[in-house]
N, C-alpha and C positions, 0 to 999 in steps of 0.2 A: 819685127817687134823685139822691143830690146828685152832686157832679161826681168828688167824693173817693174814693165809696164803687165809682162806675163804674171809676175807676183801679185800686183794690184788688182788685177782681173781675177787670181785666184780667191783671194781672199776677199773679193766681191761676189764674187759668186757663193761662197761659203756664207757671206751675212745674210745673202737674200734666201739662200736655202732654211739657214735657221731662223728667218722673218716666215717663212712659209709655213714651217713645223708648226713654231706657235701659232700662226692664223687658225692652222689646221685645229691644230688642239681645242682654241679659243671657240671655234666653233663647232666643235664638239659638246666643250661646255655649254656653250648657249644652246642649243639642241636641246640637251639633257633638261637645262634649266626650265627654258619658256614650255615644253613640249608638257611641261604639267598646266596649262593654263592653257591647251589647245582645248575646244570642248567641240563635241564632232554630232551633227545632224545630219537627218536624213537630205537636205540643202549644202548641205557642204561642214566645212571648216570654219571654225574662227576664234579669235584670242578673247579668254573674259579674266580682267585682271580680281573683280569683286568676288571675291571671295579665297577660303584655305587652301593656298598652292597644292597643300597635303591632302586634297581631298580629291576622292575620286569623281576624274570627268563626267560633269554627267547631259544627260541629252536635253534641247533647247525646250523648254516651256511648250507643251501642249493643252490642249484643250481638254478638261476631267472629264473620265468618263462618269455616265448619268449611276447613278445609285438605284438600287432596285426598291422599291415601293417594299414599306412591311406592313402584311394586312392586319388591323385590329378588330379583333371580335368583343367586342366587352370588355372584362376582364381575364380574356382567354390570352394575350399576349404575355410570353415569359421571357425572361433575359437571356435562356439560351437561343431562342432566336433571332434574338440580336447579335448576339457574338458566335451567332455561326455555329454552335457547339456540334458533333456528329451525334444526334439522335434522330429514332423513329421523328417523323414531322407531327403536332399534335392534331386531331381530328378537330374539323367546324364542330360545333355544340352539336346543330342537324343533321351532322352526319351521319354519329353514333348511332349504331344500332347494334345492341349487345346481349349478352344472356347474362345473369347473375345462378352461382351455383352456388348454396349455403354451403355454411359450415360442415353439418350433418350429413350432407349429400359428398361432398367431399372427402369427410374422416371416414365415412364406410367405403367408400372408394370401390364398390364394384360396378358401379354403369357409368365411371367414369371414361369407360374405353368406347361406349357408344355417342357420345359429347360431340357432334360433328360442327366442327369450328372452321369448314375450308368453305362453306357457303357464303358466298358475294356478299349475300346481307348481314353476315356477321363480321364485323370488325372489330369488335370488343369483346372483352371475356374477363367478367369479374368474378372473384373467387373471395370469398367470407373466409380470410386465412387465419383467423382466431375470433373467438369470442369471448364472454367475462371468463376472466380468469383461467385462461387457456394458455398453450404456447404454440408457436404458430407451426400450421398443419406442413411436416415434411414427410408424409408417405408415400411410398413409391407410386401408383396412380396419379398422383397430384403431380409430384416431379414430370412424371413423363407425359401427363396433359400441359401442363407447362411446356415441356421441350416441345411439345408438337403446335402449340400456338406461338410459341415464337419462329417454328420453321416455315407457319403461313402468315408469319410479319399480320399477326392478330395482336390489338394493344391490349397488352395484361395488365389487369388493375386489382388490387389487393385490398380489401375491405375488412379492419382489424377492430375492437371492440379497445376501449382508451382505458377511461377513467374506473371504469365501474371492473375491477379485479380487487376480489377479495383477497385470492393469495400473496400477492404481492403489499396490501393495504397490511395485514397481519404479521408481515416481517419487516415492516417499515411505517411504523403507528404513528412517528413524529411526519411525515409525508399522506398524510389521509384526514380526511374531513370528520372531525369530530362534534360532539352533542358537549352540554355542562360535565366535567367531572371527567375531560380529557377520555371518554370512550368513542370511539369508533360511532362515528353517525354509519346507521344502517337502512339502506332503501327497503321499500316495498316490498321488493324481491326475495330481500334478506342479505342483501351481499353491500359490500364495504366502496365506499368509493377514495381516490387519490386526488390530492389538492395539485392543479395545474400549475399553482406558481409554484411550487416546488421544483427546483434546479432539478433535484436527484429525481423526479417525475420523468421531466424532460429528456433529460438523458435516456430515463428506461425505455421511451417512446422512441426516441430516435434509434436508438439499437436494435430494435425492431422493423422501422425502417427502412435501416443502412440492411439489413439481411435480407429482407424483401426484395429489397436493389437490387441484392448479390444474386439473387434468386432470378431474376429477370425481368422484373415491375416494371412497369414505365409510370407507375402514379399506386398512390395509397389516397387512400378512403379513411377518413377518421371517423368510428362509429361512437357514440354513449362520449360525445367528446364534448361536456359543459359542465355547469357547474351546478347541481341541482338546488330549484325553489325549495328549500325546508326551512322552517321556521326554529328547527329541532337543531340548525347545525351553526356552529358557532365559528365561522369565519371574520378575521379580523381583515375586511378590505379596506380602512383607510379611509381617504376619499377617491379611491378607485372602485368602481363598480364592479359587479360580475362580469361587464360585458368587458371591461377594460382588460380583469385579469386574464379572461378567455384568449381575448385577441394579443394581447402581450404575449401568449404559454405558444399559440398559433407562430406568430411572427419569430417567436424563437426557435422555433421548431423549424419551420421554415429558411431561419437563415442560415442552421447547421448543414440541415440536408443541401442547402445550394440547388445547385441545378443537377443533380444526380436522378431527382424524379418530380413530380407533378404532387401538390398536394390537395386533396378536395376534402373534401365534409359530407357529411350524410343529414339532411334535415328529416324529419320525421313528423314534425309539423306546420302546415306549410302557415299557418296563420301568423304564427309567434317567430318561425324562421327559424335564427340560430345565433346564438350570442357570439360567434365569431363570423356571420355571414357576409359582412362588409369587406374581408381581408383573405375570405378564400379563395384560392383559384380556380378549383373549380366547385360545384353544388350539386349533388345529387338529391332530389328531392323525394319522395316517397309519397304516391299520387296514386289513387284509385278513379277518381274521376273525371273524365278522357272531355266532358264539358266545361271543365274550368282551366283545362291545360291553355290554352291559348290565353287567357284574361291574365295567367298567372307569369306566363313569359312578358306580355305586355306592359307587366307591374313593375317586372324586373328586366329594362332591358341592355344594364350594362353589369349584369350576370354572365358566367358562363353558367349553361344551365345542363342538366339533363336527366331524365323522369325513370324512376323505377320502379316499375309496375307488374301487376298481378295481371290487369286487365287487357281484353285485346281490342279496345276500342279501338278506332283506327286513327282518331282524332293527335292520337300519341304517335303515330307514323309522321307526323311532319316535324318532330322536334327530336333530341336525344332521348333516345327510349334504351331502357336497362329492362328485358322481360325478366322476368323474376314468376319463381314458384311459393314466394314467401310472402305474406304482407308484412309491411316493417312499421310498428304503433309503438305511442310512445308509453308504456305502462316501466317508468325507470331505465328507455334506451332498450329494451330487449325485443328481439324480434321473434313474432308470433307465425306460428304456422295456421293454415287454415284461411280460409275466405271471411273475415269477417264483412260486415254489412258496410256499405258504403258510407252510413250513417257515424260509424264510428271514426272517420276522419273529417267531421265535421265539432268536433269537439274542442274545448279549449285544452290545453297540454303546457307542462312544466319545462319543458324541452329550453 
């Protein structure tokens, strides 16, 4: 081979080595490139050009899983459990079966250590944590009755006294329901009530509450929470009604709290009901007569409902019962100790 032909060989083999590099390269790049467009299933591999080269591979279309059924009770469904929130789960209406501990049984606090909360049949535990004109009960017994129903996951529910505080009506006169000549409309009782569409009302309600909360609540109880029948008090509603304002002061209240707790009401008459009863969550009603509880669920049956009584009919076993040692009548929202007659809730009431 002459000397020529050895250079031309060389210099062929040099082209075809640097044809090779770049091949190499070139396919490296396209590697790098397409390998964003590989989308990889359990069946294998394959190219999907539709769609953001930049986005991450994702796996072939399956079949959705089935969604889980959400069970509705009435109007016992809340939007925490739709979105899943991490709370206690709320009890069926009929499930409930509870004690109620006033106010007064609570602020003396000494047989609050006999209170036995770990029986099967109690799952509820309502506590009366303020009444008119009060501030809500932090005493050591309470606290640590408290700690000990949330350690047997018993749901604490908080029963506060609203509109009807005189202390508060007397340091904030423009916020409180008045007679002719801007004084203070004054109930039955003698004490001062506050006007629910008042912002600065609302507020005070909610911070009460938001402490409740803090405290370990899973729900509050609105007591003495309307607007009272007097012919003596000179409310300018407009043409919104009582019942509008009620449910407006409710719904605002309501949508501050969020999903932080459960809010219900306390009716006290079961005839007339309750000027916010359309828009509560849940309804505690105040019932002595264990013959009419059932006609009275059947009136109401997309209610959350549950009964709290004096009495140990048994007729009250089939539905949410709150045993109670107090009757609760409507003489201006205040709750009466003693047994009165059965007859006395068959009365008309301003509730």
């Amino acid at each position: 081979m002459t000397y020529r032909n050895k250079l031309l060989l060389k210099r062929a083999a040099i082209v075809l080595g640097i044809l090779v590099l770049i091949l190499i390269v070139a396919l490296l790049i396209g590697y790098s490139y397409l390998g964003r467009f590989v989308v990889y299933t359990e069946n294998g591999a394959y190219f999907s050009f539709n769609g953001d080269p930049n986005a991450t591979a994702e796996a072939a279309p399956s079949a959705t899983a089935p969604v889980s059924p959400v069970l509705v009770t009435g109007a016992s469904i809340l939007e925490e459990e739709v979105l899943g929130e991490e709370r206690r789960p709320l009890l069926a209406a009929d499930a409930v079966k509870g004690i109620l501990l006033d106010y007064d049984t609570l602020s003396d606090g000494s047989t609050l250590n006999s209170v036995e909360i770990s029986d099967d049949a109690v799952n509820t535990l309502v506590l009366e944590m303020r009444k008119s004109g009060t501030g809500i009960l932090t005493n050591a017994p309470v606290l640590d009755l408290i700690d000990r129903a949330v350690k047997q996951d018993v749901r604490l529910v908080a029963m506060i006294s609203c509109l009807d505080d005189s202390s508060y009506a007397q340091s904030h006169t423009d916020n409180s329901l008045k007679v002719s000549g801007e004084a203070l409309w004054m109930s039955a009782e003698g004490t001062y009530w506050l006007d629910p569409a008042s912002k600065e009302v609302q507020e005070y309600l909610i911070s009460m509450i938001d402490t409740l909360v803090d405290m370990g609540f899973d729900e509050v109880i609105l007591n003495q929470f309307y607007i009272p029948d007097s012919s003596m008090i000179i409310y300018n509603t407009g043409d919104s009604t009582r019942e509008d304002i009620l449910i407006d002061a409710y719904e605002a209240i309501e949508e501050a709290i969020g999903i932080k707790c459960t809010l219900g009401i306390l009716v006290t008459d079961r005839f007339e009901g309750h000027q916010a009863f359309d828009v509560a969550e849940h309804i505690y009603v105040a019932m002595e007569d264990g013959s009419q509880v059932r006609s009275y669920v059947e009136n109401h049956p997309d209610y959350y409902l549950n009964f709290i009584t004096t009495s140990h009919d048994t007729r009250f076993d089939d539905y949410g019962k709150i045993s109670s040692e107090k009757n609760y009548d409507t003489s201006e929202g205040s709750a009466q100790s003693g047994g009165e007659d059965e007859d006395d809730y068959d009365e008309d009431y301003d509730d």
